[in-house]
C-alpha positions in Angstrom: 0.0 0.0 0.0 1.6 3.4 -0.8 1.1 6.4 1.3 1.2 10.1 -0.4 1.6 13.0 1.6 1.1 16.6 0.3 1.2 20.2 2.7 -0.1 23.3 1.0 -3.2 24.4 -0.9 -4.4 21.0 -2.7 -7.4 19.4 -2.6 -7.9 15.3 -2.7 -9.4 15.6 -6.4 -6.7 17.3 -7.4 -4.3 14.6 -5.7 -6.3 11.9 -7.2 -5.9 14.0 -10.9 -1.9 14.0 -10.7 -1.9 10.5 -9.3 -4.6 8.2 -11.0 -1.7 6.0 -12.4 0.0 5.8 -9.1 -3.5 5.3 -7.7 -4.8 2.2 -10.4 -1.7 1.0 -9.9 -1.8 0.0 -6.2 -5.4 -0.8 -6.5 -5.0 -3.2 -9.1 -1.8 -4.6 -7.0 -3.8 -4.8 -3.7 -6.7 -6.6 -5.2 -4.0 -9.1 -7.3 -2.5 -10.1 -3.5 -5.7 -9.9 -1.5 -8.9 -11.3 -3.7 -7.7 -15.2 -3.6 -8.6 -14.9 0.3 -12.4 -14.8 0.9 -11.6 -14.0 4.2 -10.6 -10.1 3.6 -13.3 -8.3 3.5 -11.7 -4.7 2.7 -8.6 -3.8 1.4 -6.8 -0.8 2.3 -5.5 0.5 -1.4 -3.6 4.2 -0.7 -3.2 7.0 2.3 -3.2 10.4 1.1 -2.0 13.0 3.9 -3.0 16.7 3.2 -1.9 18.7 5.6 -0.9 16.4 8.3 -4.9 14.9 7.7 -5.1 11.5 7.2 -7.2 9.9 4.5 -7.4 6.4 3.8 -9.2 5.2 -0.5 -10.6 1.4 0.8 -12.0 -1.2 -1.1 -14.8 -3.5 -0.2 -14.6 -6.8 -1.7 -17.9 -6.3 -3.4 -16.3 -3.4 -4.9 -13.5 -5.5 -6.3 -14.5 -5.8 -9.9 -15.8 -2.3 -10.4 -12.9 -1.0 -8.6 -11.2 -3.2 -11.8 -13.1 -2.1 -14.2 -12.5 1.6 -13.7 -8.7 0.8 -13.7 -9.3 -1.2 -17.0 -10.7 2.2 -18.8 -8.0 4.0 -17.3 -5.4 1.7 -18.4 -6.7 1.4 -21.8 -6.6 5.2 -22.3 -2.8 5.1 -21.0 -2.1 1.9 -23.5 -1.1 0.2 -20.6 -2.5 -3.0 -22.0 -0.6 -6.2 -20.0 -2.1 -4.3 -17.1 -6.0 -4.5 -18.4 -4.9 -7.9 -18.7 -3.9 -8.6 -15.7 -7.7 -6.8 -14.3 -10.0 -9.1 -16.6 -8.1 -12.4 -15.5 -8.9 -11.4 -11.8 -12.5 -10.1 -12.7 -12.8 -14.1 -14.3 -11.9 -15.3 -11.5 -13.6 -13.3 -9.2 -16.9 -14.4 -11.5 -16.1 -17.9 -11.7 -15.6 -18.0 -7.6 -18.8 -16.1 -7.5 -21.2 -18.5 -9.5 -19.3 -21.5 -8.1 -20.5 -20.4 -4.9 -23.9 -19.5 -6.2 -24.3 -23.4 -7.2 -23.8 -24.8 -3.9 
């Protein structure tokens, strides 16, 4: 999980502007180490400290494959295609896990 820390005059939109690759990027990295264990309910994916405040971007598992999805339009606007990849083999297996479980 990566923590950013900022002081002066900017706001968390414009931290999340100037970061979104930084941002995708640990998102898709905490979901690729966390979403195997059905136990973890919420992943923590970045801090962001403005101005000695603390804020904390979290993910809810139910969240997991929107969460990818967002990062897969993001990553296809930045070419950044082994990574889209990479988000709709875990979004498979999340849906396979999912129906599996629906059956029994």
């Amino acid at each position: 999980m990566q923590s950013l820390k900022f002081n002066g005059d900017i706001t968390l939109d414009e931290v999340f502007n100037q970061h979104r690759i930084l941002i995708y990027d640990n998102v898709l990295d905490a979901i690729q180490k966390n979403y195997k264990d059905s136990t973890i309910e919420e992943i923590k994916v970045v801090t962001i400290t403005l101005n000695n405040i603390e804020y904390s971007i979290n993910l809810s598992r139910s969240k997991f494959v929107s969460g990818l999805e967002n990062a897969i339009s993001f990553y296809e606007a930045a070419e950044e295609y082994e990574k889209c990849q990479s988000c709709v083999d875990i979004i498979k297996d999340l849906n396979k896990k999912k129906k599996r479980k629906a059956t029994n």
